[in-house]
C-alpha positions in Angstrom: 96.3 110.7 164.0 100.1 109.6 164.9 100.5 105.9 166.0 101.9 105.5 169.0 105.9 103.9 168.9 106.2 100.2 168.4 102.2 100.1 167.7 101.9 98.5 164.2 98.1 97.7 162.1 97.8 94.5 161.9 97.3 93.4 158.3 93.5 92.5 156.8 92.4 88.4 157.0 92.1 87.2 153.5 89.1 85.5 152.5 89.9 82.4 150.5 88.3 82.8 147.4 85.9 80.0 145.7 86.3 78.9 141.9 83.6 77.4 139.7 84.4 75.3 136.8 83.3 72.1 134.9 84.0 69.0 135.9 87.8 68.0 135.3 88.9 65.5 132.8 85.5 66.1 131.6 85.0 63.9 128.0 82.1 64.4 126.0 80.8 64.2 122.4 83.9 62.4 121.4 82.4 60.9 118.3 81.4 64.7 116.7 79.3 68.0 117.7 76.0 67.8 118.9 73.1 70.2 118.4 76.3 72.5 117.2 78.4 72.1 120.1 81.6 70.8 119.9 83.6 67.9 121.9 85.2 68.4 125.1 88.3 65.9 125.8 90.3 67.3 128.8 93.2 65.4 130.6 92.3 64.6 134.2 95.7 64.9 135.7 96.3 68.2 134.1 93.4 69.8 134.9 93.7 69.1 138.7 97.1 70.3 138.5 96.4 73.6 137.5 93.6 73.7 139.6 96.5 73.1 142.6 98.6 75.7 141.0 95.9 78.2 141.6 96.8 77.4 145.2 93.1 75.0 145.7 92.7 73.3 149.0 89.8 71.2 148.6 87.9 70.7 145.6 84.0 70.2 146.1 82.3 67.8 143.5 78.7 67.7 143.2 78.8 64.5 141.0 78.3 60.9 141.6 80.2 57.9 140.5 77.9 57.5 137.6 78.2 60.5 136.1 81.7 61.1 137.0 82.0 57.4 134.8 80.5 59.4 132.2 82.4 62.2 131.6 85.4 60.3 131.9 86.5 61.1 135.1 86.1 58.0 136.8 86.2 58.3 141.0 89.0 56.0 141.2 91.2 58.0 139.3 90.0 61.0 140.5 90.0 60.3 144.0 94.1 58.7 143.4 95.0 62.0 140.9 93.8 64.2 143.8 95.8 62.7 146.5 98.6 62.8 144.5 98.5 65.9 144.2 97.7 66.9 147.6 94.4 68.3 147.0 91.5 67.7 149.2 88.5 66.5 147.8 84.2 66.8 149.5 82.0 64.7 147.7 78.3 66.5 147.6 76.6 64.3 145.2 73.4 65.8 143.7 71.1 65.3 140.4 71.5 67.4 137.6 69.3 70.2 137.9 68.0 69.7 141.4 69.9 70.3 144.8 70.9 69.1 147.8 68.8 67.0 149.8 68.2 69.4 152.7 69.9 72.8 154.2 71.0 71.6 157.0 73.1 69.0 154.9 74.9 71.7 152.8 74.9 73.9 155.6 77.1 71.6 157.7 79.3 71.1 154.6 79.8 74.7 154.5 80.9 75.2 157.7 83.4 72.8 157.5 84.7 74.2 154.3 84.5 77.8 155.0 86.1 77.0 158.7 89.0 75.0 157.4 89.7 77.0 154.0 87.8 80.1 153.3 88.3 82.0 156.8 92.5 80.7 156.9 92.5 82.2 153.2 92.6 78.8 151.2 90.7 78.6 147.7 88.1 76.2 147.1 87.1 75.3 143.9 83.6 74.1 143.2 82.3 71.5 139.9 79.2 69.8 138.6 79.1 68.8 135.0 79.2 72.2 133.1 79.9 74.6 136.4 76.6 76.4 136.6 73.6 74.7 138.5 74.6 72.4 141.0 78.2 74.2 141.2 76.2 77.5 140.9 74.0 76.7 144.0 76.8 75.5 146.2 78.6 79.1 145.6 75.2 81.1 146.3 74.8 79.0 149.5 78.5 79.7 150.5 78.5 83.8 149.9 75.0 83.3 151.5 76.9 82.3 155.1 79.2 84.4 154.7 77.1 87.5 154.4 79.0 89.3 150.8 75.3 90.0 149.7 74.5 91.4 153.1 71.5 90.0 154.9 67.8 90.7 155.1 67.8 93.8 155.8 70.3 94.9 153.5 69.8 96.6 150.5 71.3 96.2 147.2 72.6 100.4 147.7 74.3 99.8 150.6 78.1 99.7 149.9 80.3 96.4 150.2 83.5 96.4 152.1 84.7 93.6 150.1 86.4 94.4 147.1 84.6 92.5 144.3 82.2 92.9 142.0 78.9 93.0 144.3 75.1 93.9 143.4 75.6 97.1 145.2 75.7 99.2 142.0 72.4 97.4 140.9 69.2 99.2 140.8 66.4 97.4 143.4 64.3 95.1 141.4 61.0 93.7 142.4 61.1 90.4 144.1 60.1 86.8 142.2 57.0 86.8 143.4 55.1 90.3 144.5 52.0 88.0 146.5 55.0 86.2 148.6 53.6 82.8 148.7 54.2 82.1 151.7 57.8 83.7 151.2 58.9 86.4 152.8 59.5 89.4 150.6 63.1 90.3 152.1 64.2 86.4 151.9 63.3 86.6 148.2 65.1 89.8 147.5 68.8 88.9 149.0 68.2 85.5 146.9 68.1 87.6 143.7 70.9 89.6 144.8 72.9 86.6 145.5 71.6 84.8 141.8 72.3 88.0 140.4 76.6 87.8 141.9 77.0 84.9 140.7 75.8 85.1 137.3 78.0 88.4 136.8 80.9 86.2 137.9 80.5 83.0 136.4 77.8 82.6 134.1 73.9 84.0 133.0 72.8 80.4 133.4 74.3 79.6 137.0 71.4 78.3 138.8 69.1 76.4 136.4 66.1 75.4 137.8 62.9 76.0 140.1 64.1 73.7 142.7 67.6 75.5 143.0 65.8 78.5 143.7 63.6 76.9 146.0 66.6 75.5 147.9 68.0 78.8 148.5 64.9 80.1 149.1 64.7 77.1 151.9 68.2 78.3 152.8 68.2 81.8 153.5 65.1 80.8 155.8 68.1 78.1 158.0 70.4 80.4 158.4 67.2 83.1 159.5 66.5 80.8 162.5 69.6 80.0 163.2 70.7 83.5 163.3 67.5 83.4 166.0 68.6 80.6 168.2 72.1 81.6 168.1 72.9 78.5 166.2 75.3 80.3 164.0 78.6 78.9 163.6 80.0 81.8 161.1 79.5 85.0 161.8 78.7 87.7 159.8 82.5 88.1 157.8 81.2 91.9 157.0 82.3 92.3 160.8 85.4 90.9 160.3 88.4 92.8 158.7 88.2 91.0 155.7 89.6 91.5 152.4 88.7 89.7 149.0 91.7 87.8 147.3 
């Protein structure tokens, strides 16, 4: 079909793309290797520099001041490296191995981030200690909102518009649990798909723990009523003329 004169497409959105990685500056087993793994000593400034050269808006940090003391990385200097550098920085502090402390918390987080980053086509760039659980969760929660596993309905056949490496190819597998517990069947299923994209992408072990499922679990249910009420504050991006960086 000819265009009309003077009538012009108007180029795809980009989708700010979200990084996982351990924490910077991280410091650890100084004195030797441990149970065969070697020590980690990595320079703080540096590594937040690069991470601003890969053109990072906001960094999210799921660690608190103790255990950013620990690695190394102690807030003060992080928090003064960061704004010298001109990088944003969220604070989500959680225990290793567990999660957030409720949905709604990271939920409001998230629309925060993905309004003022993600959807303007600025990287974020999420860390806990090693990059996988507590960073893990926080990426699931965030491709959860934004629909690049599809929703309830949706099953792992249907194409993506998104151009990344999605579940789509993957064969269906059964759900977690086959009685439900209590769990919807369809709730469980897009949680495995979701698991499932971001261990491709960033690691087998991303999300560690019982409880991490359990949070997404707890999560896909939020955004389920809220998608009910019309609470919603992001709508579906697979409606949106989106395309993967």
């Amino acid at each position: 079909m000819r265009r009309s004169q003077g009538t012009t497409a108007s180029p795809p959105q980009k989708l700010g793309n979200l990084y996982l990685s351990s924490c910077p500056g991280k410091k650890v087993r100084l004195n030797g290797p441990v149970n065969g793994r070697s020590g980690v000593c990595r320079d703080l400034m540096q590594d937040l520099r690069r991470i601003r050269e890969l053109g990072v808006g906001c960094v999210v940090c799921c660690l608190d001041d103790e255990e950013l003391q620990y690695l190394g990385a102690p807030w003060e200097e992080y928090s003064r490296t960061a704004d010298e550098l001109g990088l944003d920085v969220l604070r989500i502090p959680t225990p290793e191995g567990l999660a957030p402390i409720d949905p709604a918390y990271l939920d409001g987080y998230l629309d925060r981030l993905i309004q003022a980053y993600t959807l303007r086509g600025t990287p974020i760039l999420v860390h806990c200690r090693g990059g996988v659980g507590r960073a893990g969760l926080v990426a699931c929660c965030w491709a959860l909102k934004l629909g690049l596993c599809g929703w309830i309905e949706t099953q792992p056949s249907c194409p993506s518009r998104l151009a990344f490496t999605a579940p789509e190819d993957l064969s269906e597998s059964p759900p977690l649990d086959e009685s439900g517990g209590g769990v919807r069947r369809d709730t469980l299923q897009l949680v495995e798909r979701v698991i499932t994209l971001v261990r491709r992408r960033r690691s087998y072990k991303a999300v560690e723990t019982f409880e991490q499922v359990k949070f997404l679990v707890d999560y896909v249910e939020l955004l389920r009523k809220k998608s009910r009420t019309g609470a919603v504050t992001v709508g579906s991006v697979m409606d949106r003329d989106i395309r993967a960086q």
